[in-house]
N, C-alpha and C positions, 0 to 999 in steps of 0.2 A: 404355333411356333414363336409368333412375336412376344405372345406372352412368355414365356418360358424364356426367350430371352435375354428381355426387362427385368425378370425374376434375378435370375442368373446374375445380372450387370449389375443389378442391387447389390446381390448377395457378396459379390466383389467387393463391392465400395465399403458395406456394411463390413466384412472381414479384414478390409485392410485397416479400419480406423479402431479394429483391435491389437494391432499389435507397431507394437514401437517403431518409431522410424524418427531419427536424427534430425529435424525439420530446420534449415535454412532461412534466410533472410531476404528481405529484398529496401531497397534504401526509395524512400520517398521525400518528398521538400514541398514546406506549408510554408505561405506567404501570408505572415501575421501583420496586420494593419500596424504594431507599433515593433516588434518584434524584430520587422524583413523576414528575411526567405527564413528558413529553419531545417536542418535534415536531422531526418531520421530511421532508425531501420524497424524495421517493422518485420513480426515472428511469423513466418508462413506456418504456423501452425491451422490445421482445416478448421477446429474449431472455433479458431480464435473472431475477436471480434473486429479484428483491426482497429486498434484505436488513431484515433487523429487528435490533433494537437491545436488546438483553438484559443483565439486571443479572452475568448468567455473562460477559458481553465485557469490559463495566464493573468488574467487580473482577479480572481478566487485568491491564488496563493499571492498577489501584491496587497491582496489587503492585509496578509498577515508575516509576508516575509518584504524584508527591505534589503536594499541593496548591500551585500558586502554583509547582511546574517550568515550562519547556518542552519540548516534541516536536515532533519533524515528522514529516508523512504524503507521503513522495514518489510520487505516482503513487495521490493521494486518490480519484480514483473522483468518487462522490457524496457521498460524506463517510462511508460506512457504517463506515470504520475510523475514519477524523477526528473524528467524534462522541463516539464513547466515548471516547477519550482525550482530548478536551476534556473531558468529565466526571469523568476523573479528576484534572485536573492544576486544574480548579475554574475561576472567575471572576476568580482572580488569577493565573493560570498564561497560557501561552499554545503552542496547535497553530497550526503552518505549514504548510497545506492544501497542497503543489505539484499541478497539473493543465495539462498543454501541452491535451490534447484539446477545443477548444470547444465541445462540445455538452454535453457533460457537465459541464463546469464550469459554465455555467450555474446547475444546479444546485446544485453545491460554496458554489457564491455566498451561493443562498439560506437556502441550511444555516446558512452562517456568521452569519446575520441572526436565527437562530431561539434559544431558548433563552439568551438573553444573560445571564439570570440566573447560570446555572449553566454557563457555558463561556465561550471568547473564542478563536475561531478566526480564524485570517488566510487570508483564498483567494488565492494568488498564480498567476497565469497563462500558465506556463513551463516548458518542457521543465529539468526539471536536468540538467547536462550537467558534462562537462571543459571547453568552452569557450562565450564568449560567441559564438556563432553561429547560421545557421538550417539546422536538420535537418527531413530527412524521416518524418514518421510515417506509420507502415501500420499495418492492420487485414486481416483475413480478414472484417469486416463491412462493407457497404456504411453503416449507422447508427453505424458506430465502439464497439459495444460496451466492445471491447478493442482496447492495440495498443501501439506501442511505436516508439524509434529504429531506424531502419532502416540495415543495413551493421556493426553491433556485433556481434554473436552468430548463432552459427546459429538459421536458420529455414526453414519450409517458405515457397516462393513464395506461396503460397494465403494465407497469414499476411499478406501486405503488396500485396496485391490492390487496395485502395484508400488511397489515400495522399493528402497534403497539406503543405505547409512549416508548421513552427513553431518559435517563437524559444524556442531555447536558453540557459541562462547558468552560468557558473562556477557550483555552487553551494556550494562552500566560500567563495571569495571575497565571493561575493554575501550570504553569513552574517555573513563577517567585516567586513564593509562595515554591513549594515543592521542586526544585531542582535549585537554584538558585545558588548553589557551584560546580554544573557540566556546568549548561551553557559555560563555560569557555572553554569545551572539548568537544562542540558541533559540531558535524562533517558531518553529514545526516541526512538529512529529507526524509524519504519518504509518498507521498498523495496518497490516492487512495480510494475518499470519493465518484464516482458515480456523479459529476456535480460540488459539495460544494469546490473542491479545490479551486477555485477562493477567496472565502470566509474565507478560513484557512490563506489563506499566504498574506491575508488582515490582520487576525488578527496576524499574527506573523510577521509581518514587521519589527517591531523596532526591533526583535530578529534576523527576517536576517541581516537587518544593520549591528547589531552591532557585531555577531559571526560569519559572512558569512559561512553556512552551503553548503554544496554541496544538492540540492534538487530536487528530481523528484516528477511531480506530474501528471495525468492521465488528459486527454482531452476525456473526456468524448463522447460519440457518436454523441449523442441529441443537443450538445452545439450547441446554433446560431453564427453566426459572432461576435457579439457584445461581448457575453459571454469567444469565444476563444481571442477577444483582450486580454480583461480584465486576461485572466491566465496567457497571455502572458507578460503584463507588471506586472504582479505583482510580475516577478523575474527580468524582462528586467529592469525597474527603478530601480534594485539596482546595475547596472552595472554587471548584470549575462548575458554570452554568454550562448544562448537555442542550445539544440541538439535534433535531434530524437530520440527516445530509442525504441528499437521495441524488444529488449528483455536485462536481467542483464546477458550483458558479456562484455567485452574488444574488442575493435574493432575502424576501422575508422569512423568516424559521422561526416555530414559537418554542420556547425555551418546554425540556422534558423532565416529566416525573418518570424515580422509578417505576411508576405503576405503568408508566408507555413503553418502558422493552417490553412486553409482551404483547404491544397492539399488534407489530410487526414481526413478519420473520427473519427475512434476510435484510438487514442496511446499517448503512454506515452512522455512526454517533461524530458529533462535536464538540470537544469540550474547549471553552474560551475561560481562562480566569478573568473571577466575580469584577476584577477593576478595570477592565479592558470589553466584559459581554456587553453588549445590550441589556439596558436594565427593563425595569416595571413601564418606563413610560415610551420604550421604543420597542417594543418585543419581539426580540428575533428580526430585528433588521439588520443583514451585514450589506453595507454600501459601502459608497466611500466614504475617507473623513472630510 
Protein backbone atom coordinates (compact mmCIF):
# COMPACT_ATOMS: atom_id res chain seq x y z
CA UNK A 1 0.00 0.00 0.00
CA UNK A 2 2.98 2.39 0.68
CA UNK A 3 4.06 1.77 -2.64
CA UNK A 4 1.08 2.53 -4.37
CA UNK A 5 0.88 5.45 -2.47
CA UNK A 6 4.37 6.96 -3.40
CA UNK A 7 3.24 6.03 -6.97
CA UNK A 8 0.02 7.92 -6.64
CA UNK A 9 1.85 11.14 -4.94
CA UNK A 10 4.33 11.06 -7.92
CA UNK A 11 1.73 10.69 -10.34
CA UNK A 12 0.10 14.12 -8.72
CA UNK A 13 3.32 16.14 -8.84
CA UNK A 14 4.03 14.68 -12.18
CA UNK A 15 0.29 15.93 -13.55
CA UNK A 16 0.36 19.04 -12.06
CA UNK A 17 3.60 20.15 -13.62
CA UNK A 18 1.57 19.66 -16.86
CA UNK A 19 -0.77 21.84 -16.92
CA UNK A 20 -0.60 25.79 -16.54
CA UNK A 21 -0.60 27.50 -13.39
CA UNK A 22 0.00 31.44 -13.03
CA UNK A 23 3.17 31.08 -10.81
CA UNK A 24 3.97 34.14 -8.44
CA UNK A 25 6.81 35.66 -7.02
CA UNK A 26 8.73 35.92 -3.98
CA UNK A 27 11.14 39.05 -3.22
CA UNK A 28 14.66 38.19 -1.99
CA UNK A 29 17.98 40.93 -1.06
CA UNK A 30 21.75 39.98 -1.92
CA UNK A 31 24.38 41.79 -0.24
CA UNK A 32 26.86 42.66 -2.83
CA UNK A 33 30.50 43.56 -1.41
CA UNK A 34 30.54 46.88 -3.65
CA UNK A 35 26.90 46.97 -4.67
CA UNK A 36 25.13 46.90 -0.74
CA UNK A 37 21.91 45.13 -0.26
CA UNK A 38 20.14 44.48 -3.79
CA UNK A 39 16.22 43.24 -4.03
CA UNK A 40 14.98 41.26 -6.09
CA UNK A 41 12.04 39.19 -7.12
CA UNK A 42 12.60 35.97 -7.99
CA UNK A 43 9.75 33.53 -10.44
CA UNK A 44 8.43 30.80 -8.31
CA UNK A 45 8.26 28.85 -11.19
CA UNK A 46 9.14 24.67 -9.93
CA UNK A 47 11.39 24.52 -12.50
CA UNK A 48 13.15 27.36 -12.49
CA UNK A 49 16.60 27.59 -11.30
CA UNK A 50 16.34 30.48 -9.02
CA UNK A 51 18.90 32.62 -10.20
CA UNK A 52 21.04 34.72 -7.64
CA UNK A 53 22.71 37.78 -8.32
CA UNK A 54 26.48 37.93 -7.50
CA UNK A 55 29.10 40.70 -7.37
CA UNK A 56 31.28 37.81 -10.07
CA UNK A 57 28.10 38.70 -12.64
CA UNK A 58 28.29 42.35 -11.77
CA UNK A 59 31.84 43.07 -12.57
CA UNK A 60 31.46 40.65 -16.14
CA UNK A 61 29.18 43.34 -17.40
CA UNK A 62 31.58 46.44 -15.66
CA UNK A 63 34.02 45.23 -17.89
CA UNK A 64 31.93 46.17 -20.73
CA UNK A 65 29.14 48.56 -19.53
CA UNK A 66 30.17 51.93 -17.78
CA UNK A 67 28.35 54.02 -15.90
CA UNK A 68 25.54 56.32 -17.48
CA UNK A 69 25.87 53.63 -20.92
CA UNK A 70 22.96 51.77 -22.34
CA UNK A 71 22.19 48.01 -22.82
CA UNK A 72 19.67 45.82 -23.80
CA UNK A 73 18.52 42.33 -22.45
CA UNK A 74 16.51 40.66 -25.43
CA UNK A 75 14.75 37.88 -24.05
CA UNK A 76 15.16 39.33 -20.18
CA UNK A 77 13.69 36.48 -18.31
CA UNK A 78 13.04 37.72 -14.78
CA UNK A 79 15.52 40.18 -15.03
CA UNK A 80 18.40 37.72 -13.54
CA UNK A 81 20.68 39.01 -16.52
CA UNK A 82 18.78 42.79 -16.71
CA UNK A 83 19.87 43.42 -13.02
CA UNK A 84 23.32 43.19 -13.04
CA UNK A 85 23.80 45.15 -16.06
CA UNK A 86 21.67 47.78 -14.70
CA UNK A 87 24.20 47.84 -11.87
CA UNK A 88 26.77 48.17 -13.94
CA UNK A 89 25.78 50.96 -16.40
CA UNK A 90 24.56 52.79 -12.79
CA UNK A 91 21.37 55.12 -12.09
CA UNK A 92 22.32 57.21 -15.13
CA UNK A 93 22.61 54.65 -17.56
CA UNK A 94 19.95 52.75 -18.82
CA UNK A 95 18.85 48.47 -19.68
CA UNK A 96 16.05 47.67 -22.16
CA UNK A 97 14.51 44.74 -20.48
CA UNK A 98 12.53 43.01 -23.96
CA UNK A 99 10.05 40.00 -22.59
CA UNK A 100 7.05 39.00 -25.23
CA UNK A 101 6.17 36.05 -22.50
CA UNK A 102 3.45 37.35 -19.97
CA UNK A 103 4.03 35.59 -17.11
CA UNK A 104 7.20 36.18 -16.59
CA UNK A 105 7.29 39.60 -17.43
CA UNK A 106 5.27 40.33 -14.82
CA UNK A 107 7.85 39.92 -12.92
CA UNK A 108 10.69 41.74 -15.22
CA UNK A 109 8.18 44.61 -14.23
CA UNK A 110 8.67 44.37 -10.70
CA UNK A 111 12.36 44.31 -10.90
CA UNK A 112 12.42 47.23 -12.85
CA UNK A 113 10.60 49.06 -9.69
CA UNK A 114 13.33 47.77 -7.31
CA UNK A 115 16.65 49.22 -6.59
CA UNK A 116 15.98 52.58 -8.27
CA UNK A 117 18.82 53.92 -6.55
CA UNK A 118 21.44 52.11 -8.21
CA UNK A 119 19.78 50.99 -11.62
CA UNK A 120 16.99 52.27 -14.14
CA UNK A 121 15.69 49.49 -16.18
CA UNK A 122 13.01 49.87 -18.92
CA UNK A 123 10.54 46.56 -19.05
CA UNK A 124 9.14 46.55 -22.53
CA UNK A 125 6.68 43.98 -23.51
CA UNK A 126 7.34 42.48 -26.95
CA UNK A 127 8.59 39.96 -28.97
CA UNK A 128 11.83 41.57 -30.93
CA UNK A 129 11.45 40.64 -34.20
CA UNK A 130 12.24 41.77 -38.06
CA UNK A 131 8.74 42.93 -38.41
CA UNK A 132 6.04 44.66 -36.81
CA UNK A 133 3.69 41.72 -36.37
CA UNK A 134 2.16 38.93 -34.28
CA UNK A 135 3.99 35.65 -33.95
CA UNK A 136 3.61 32.47 -32.34
CA UNK A 137 5.40 31.51 -29.11
CA UNK A 138 5.95 27.93 -27.99
CA UNK A 139 7.27 26.38 -24.99
CA UNK A 140 7.86 22.58 -24.15
CA UNK A 141 6.28 23.86 -20.61
CA UNK A 142 2.78 24.18 -19.90
CA UNK A 143 3.98 27.35 -17.09
CA UNK A 144 6.08 28.77 -20.05
CA UNK A 145 9.43 28.45 -18.27
CA UNK A 146 11.03 28.88 -21.57
CA UNK A 147 10.29 29.37 -25.18
CA UNK A 148 10.62 31.27 -28.23
CA UNK A 149 9.25 32.38 -32.03
CA UNK A 150 7.99 29.55 -33.54
CA UNK A 151 8.86 28.66 -37.46
CA UNK A 152 12.49 30.41 -37.30
CA UNK A 153 15.05 27.64 -36.48
CA UNK A 154 14.97 24.15 -35.94
CA UNK A 155 13.32 22.57 -33.10
CA UNK A 156 12.03 19.69 -31.57
CA UNK A 157 7.85 19.59 -31.62
CA UNK A 158 8.02 18.95 -27.87
CA UNK A 159 9.71 22.53 -27.63
CA UNK A 160 6.40 24.35 -28.96
CA UNK A 161 3.72 22.09 -27.27
CA UNK A 162 2.07 25.02 -25.83
CA UNK A 163 1.82 28.22 -27.48
CA UNK A 164 0.10 31.62 -27.72
CA UNK A 165 0.17 34.82 -30.14
CA UNK A 166 2.34 37.88 -29.19
CA UNK A 167 3.18 41.12 -30.61
CA UNK A 168 6.15 41.44 -32.34
CA UNK A 169 8.24 44.70 -33.37
CA UNK A 170 10.96 45.92 -35.67
CA UNK A 171 13.51 46.16 -33.09
CA UNK A 172 16.10 48.16 -34.93
CA UNK A 173 13.46 50.59 -36.06
CA UNK A 174 11.69 50.64 -32.77
CA UNK A 175 15.34 51.84 -31.32
CA UNK A 176 15.76 54.14 -33.94
CA UNK A 177 12.37 55.57 -33.33
CA UNK A 178 12.14 55.68 -29.29
CA UNK A 179 15.83 55.96 -28.15
CA UNK A 180 17.66 57.20 -30.86
CA UNK A 181 19.73 59.89 -28.43
CA UNK A 182 21.14 56.97 -26.22
CA UNK A 183 22.13 54.87 -29.33
CA UNK A 184 25.29 56.86 -28.98
CA UNK A 185 25.92 55.04 -25.39
CA UNK A 186 25.20 51.82 -26.60
CA UNK A 187 27.42 49.29 -24.84
CA UNK A 188 25.65 45.63 -24.62
CA UNK A 189 23.51 43.59 -26.23
CA UNK A 190 22.47 40.62 -24.85
CA UNK A 191 20.13 37.50 -26.99
CA UNK A 192 18.78 35.00 -25.59
CA UNK A 193 15.68 34.43 -28.00
CA UNK A 194 15.66 30.11 -28.08
CA UNK A 195 16.89 29.79 -31.99
CA UNK A 196 15.72 33.54 -33.28
CA UNK A 197 19.08 35.18 -32.43
CA UNK A 198 20.36 34.63 -35.84
CA UNK A 199 17.49 36.73 -36.81
CA UNK A 200 17.81 39.74 -34.22
CA UNK A 201 21.38 40.62 -35.13
CA UNK A 202 20.09 40.41 -38.78
CA UNK A 203 17.98 42.91 -38.06
CA UNK A 204 20.27 44.99 -35.92
CA UNK A 205 23.21 45.08 -38.14
CA UNK A 206 23.46 48.63 -39.17
CA UNK A 207 23.33 49.28 -35.39
CA UNK A 208 26.23 47.08 -34.62
CA UNK A 209 28.07 48.67 -37.50
CA UNK A 210 27.76 51.68 -36.61
CA UNK A 211 27.81 51.73 -32.38
CA UNK A 212 29.85 48.49 -32.11
CA UNK A 213 28.17 47.06 -29.02
CA UNK A 214 29.81 44.27 -27.04
CA UNK A 215 27.23 41.20 -27.79
CA UNK A 216 26.35 37.95 -26.55
CA UNK A 217 23.85 35.85 -27.97
CA UNK A 218 22.77 31.91 -27.17
CA UNK A 219 23.38 29.10 -29.76
CA UNK A 220 20.59 27.46 -29.21
CA UNK A 221 20.68 23.41 -28.90
CA UNK A 222 18.45 22.30 -32.03
CA UNK A 223 20.47 24.81 -34.26
CA UNK A 224 21.66 22.69 -37.48
CA UNK A 225 25.06 23.49 -39.07
CA UNK A 226 23.90 25.89 -41.37
CA UNK A 227 21.89 27.89 -38.77
CA UNK A 228 25.13 28.10 -36.17
CA UNK A 229 27.03 29.64 -39.44
CA UNK A 230 24.71 32.14 -39.93
CA UNK A 231 24.90 33.35 -35.76
CA UNK A 232 28.24 33.02 -36.29
CA UNK A 233 28.81 35.54 -38.97
CA UNK A 234 26.39 37.72 -38.13
CA UNK A 235 28.96 39.29 -35.54
CA UNK A 236 32.08 37.67 -37.43
CA UNK A 237 31.18 40.17 -40.55
CA UNK A 238 31.46 43.11 -38.51
CA UNK A 239 34.86 42.43 -37.55
CA UNK A 240 33.88 40.94 -34.01
CA UNK A 241 36.33 38.38 -32.49
CA UNK A 242 33.63 35.16 -31.00
CA UNK A 243 34.46 33.61 -27.47
CA UNK A 244 32.89 30.89 -25.60
CA UNK A 245 30.83 32.04 -22.77
CA UNK A 246 29.86 29.24 -20.66
CA UNK A 247 28.87 31.53 -17.74
CA UNK A 248 28.78 35.90 -16.88
CA UNK A 249 32.20 36.05 -15.17
CA UNK A 250 35.75 37.41 -15.99
CA UNK A 251 38.06 34.87 -17.07
CA UNK A 252 40.41 33.53 -19.88
CA UNK A 253 38.35 32.56 -23.31
CA UNK A 254 40.28 31.46 -26.40
CA UNK A 255 39.01 33.37 -29.20
CA UNK A 256 36.32 30.87 -31.87
CA UNK A 257 36.42 29.41 -35.24
CA UNK A 258 33.49 28.92 -37.20
CA UNK A 259 34.45 25.28 -37.23
CA UNK A 260 33.78 25.36 -33.01
CA UNK A 261 29.91 26.06 -33.18
CA UNK A 262 29.68 22.59 -33.70
CA UNK A 263 32.22 21.34 -30.99
CA UNK A 264 29.19 22.31 -28.71
CA UNK A 265 25.54 22.14 -28.44
CA UNK A 266 23.92 24.34 -26.16
CA UNK A 267 25.99 27.88 -25.08
CA UNK A 268 26.40 31.15 -25.20
CA UNK A 269 28.95 33.01 -27.91
CA UNK A 270 30.79 36.44 -27.38
CA UNK A 271 31.39 38.78 -29.66
CA UNK A 272 33.96 41.90 -28.77
CA UNK A 273 34.87 44.23 -31.84
CA UNK A 274 38.46 43.48 -33.27
CA UNK A 275 39.78 46.98 -31.54
CA UNK A 276 38.48 46.47 -28.02
CA UNK A 277 38.94 41.94 -28.08
CA UNK A 278 41.96 40.47 -26.89
CA UNK A 279 44.37 40.18 -29.55
CA UNK A 280 47.20 37.25 -30.71
CA UNK A 281 49.34 38.10 -27.59
CA UNK A 282 46.56 38.00 -24.71
CA UNK A 283 44.09 35.40 -25.84
CA UNK A 284 40.93 35.38 -24.66
CA UNK A 285 41.71 37.29 -21.46
CA UNK A 286 38.86 39.46 -20.28
CA UNK A 287 40.19 41.12 -16.91
CA UNK A 288 40.34 44.22 -15.90
CA UNK A 289 41.98 47.32 -17.62
Amino acid sequence: MQAIFVLTEAFKRWWGSRRFRDLGFRTVTYALPDEGEVCYAEWLHTASENPVITQAQVDFFKRFIRPGALAIDIGAHEDDTTVPMALAAGPGGMVLGIEPNPYVFKVLAVNATFNRDKTNIVPLHFAAATDDAEYVYGSGDPCFLNGGLVGFSSNRPSNNRWTFKVRGCNLARFLDERYAGWLSRLAFIKIDVEGYDKEILKNLSGIIERYRPVVVAECFGELNAAERADLFDGLAKHDYRIFRLSEFQLGRRDAMSPEDMLTWRHFDILGIPVEIAPGPASPGQLGED
